[in-house]
VMD Tcl script that draws the C-alpha trace (Angstrom):
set ca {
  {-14.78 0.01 9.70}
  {-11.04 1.78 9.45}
  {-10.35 2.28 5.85}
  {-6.69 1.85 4.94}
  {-3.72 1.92 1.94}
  {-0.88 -0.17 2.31}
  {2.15 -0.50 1.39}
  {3.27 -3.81 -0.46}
  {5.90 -4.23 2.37}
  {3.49 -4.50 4.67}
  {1.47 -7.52 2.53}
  {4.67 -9.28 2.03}
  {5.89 -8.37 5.39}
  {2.58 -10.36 6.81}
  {2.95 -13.06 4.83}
  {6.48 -14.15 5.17}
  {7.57 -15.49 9.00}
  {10.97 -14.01 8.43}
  {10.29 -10.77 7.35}
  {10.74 -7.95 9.96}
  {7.76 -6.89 11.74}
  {5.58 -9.91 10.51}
  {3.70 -10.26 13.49}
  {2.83 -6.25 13.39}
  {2.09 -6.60 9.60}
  {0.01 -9.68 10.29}
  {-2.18 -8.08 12.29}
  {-2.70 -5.07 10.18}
  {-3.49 -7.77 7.04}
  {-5.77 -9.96 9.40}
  {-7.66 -6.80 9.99}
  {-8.32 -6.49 6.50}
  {-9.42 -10.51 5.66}
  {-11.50 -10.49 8.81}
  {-13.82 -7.32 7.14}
  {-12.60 -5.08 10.81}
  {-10.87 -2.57 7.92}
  {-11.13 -2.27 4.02}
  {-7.77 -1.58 1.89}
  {-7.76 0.75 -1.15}
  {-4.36 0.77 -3.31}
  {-3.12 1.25 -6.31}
  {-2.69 -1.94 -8.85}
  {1.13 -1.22 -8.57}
  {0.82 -2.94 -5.17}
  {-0.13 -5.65 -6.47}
  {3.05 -6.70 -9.26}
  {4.88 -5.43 -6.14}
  {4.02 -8.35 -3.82}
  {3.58 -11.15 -6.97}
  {7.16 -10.30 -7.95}
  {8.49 -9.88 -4.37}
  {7.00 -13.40 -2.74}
  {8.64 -14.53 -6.53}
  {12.06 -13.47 -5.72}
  {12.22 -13.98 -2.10}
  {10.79 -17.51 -2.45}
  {12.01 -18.88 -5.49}
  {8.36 -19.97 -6.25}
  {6.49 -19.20 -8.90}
  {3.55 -21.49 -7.98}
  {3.34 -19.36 -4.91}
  {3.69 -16.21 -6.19}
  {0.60 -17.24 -8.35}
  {-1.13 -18.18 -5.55}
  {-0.53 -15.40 -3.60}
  {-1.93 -13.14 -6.75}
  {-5.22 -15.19 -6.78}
  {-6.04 -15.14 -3.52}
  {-5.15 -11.37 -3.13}
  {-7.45 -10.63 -5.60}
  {-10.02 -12.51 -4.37}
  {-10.45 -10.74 -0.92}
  {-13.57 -9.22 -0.85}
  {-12.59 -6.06 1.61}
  {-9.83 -5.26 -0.63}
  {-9.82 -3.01 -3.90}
  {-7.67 -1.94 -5.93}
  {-7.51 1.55 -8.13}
  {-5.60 2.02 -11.47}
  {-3.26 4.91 -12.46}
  {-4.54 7.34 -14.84}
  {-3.36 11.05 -15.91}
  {-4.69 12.91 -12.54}
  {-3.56 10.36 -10.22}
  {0.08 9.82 -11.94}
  {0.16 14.20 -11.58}
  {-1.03 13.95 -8.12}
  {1.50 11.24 -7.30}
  {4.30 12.71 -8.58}
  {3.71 16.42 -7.30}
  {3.52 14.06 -3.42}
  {6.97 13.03 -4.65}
  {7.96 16.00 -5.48}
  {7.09 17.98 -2.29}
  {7.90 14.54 -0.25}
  {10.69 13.35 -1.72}
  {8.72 10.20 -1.09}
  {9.64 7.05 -3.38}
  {7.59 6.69 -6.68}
  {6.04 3.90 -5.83}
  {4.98 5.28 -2.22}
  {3.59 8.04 -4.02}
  {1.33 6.08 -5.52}
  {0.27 4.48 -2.49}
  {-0.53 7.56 -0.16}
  {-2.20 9.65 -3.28}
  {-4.34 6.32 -3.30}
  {-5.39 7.12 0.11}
  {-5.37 10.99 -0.21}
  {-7.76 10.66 -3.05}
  {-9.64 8.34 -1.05}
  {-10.02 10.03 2.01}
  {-9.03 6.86 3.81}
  {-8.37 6.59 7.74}
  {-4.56 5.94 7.64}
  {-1.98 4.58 5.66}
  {1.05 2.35 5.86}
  {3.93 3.20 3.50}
  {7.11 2.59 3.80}
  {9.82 5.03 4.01}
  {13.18 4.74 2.55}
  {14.25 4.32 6.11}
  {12.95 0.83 6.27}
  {9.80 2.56 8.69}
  {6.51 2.80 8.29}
  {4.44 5.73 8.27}
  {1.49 5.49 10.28}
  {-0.96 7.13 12.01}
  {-3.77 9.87 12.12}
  {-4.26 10.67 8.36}
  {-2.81 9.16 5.35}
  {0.52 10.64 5.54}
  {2.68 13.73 6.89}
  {1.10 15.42 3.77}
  {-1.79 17.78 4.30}
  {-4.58 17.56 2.44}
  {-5.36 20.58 1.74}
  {-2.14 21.05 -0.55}
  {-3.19 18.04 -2.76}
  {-3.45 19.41 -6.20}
  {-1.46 22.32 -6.24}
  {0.70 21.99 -9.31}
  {2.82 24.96 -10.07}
}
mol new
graphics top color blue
foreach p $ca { graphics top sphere $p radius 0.5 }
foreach p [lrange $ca 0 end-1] q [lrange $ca 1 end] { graphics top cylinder $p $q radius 0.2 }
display resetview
């Protein structure tokens, strides 16, 4: 079983026909439902997708909706930001350059260990591939 951290673009992306590279984030999210691969993120994920599907929709029955069933899937967890992760994310966005919010998402999966990760850069791409990110793991941690 592949162990993964996404990216909220990639949810949303799955879930909305129009979005670009649905069918390639639909796969990647019918992965997780089907129990092939577990996801581990951070709660910020979450508010991201409720509040996205909200404005991109207009609906707030289905952004609701959305939020219950997300937290309902069974392969799917979700971690919450204390002091060591917030330090840990921000020295990734500091040697990155990485988004804040994508911080939070590939320390999720440093700290994790997880197989590979899906985050978004600012260049509209995902990262993917061997390893969470282009960060090494060994550096994790080294605040000067």
């Amino acid at each position: 079983m592949r162990k993964l951290t996404i990216d909220s673009s990639v949810i949303i992306a799955s879930l909305l026909e129009k979005e670009p590279r649905h069918q390639e984030a639909l796969k990647i999210w019918e992965s997780i439902l089907s129990g092939e691969s577990v996801a581990i993120m951070p709660y910020s994920v979450l508010v991201e997708v409720v509040a996205a599907i909200r404005r991109r929709t207009g609906s707030k029955d289905l952004a609701c909706e959305v939020r219950k069933e997300i937290l309902e899937i069974e392969n799917l967890s979700f971690v919450v930001l204390d002091q060591k992760a917030a330090l840990e994310a921000s020295d990734l966005a500091i040697r990155t350059g990485v988004r804040g919010m994508d911080a939070l998402v590939i320390q999720v999966g440093v700290a994790q260990e997880l197989d590979q990760g899906l985050v978004n850069d600012p260049a509209r791409n995902w990262i993917n591939g061997e390893g969470v990110s282009p960060i090494d793991r060994n550096n994790r941690g080294d605040r000067r």
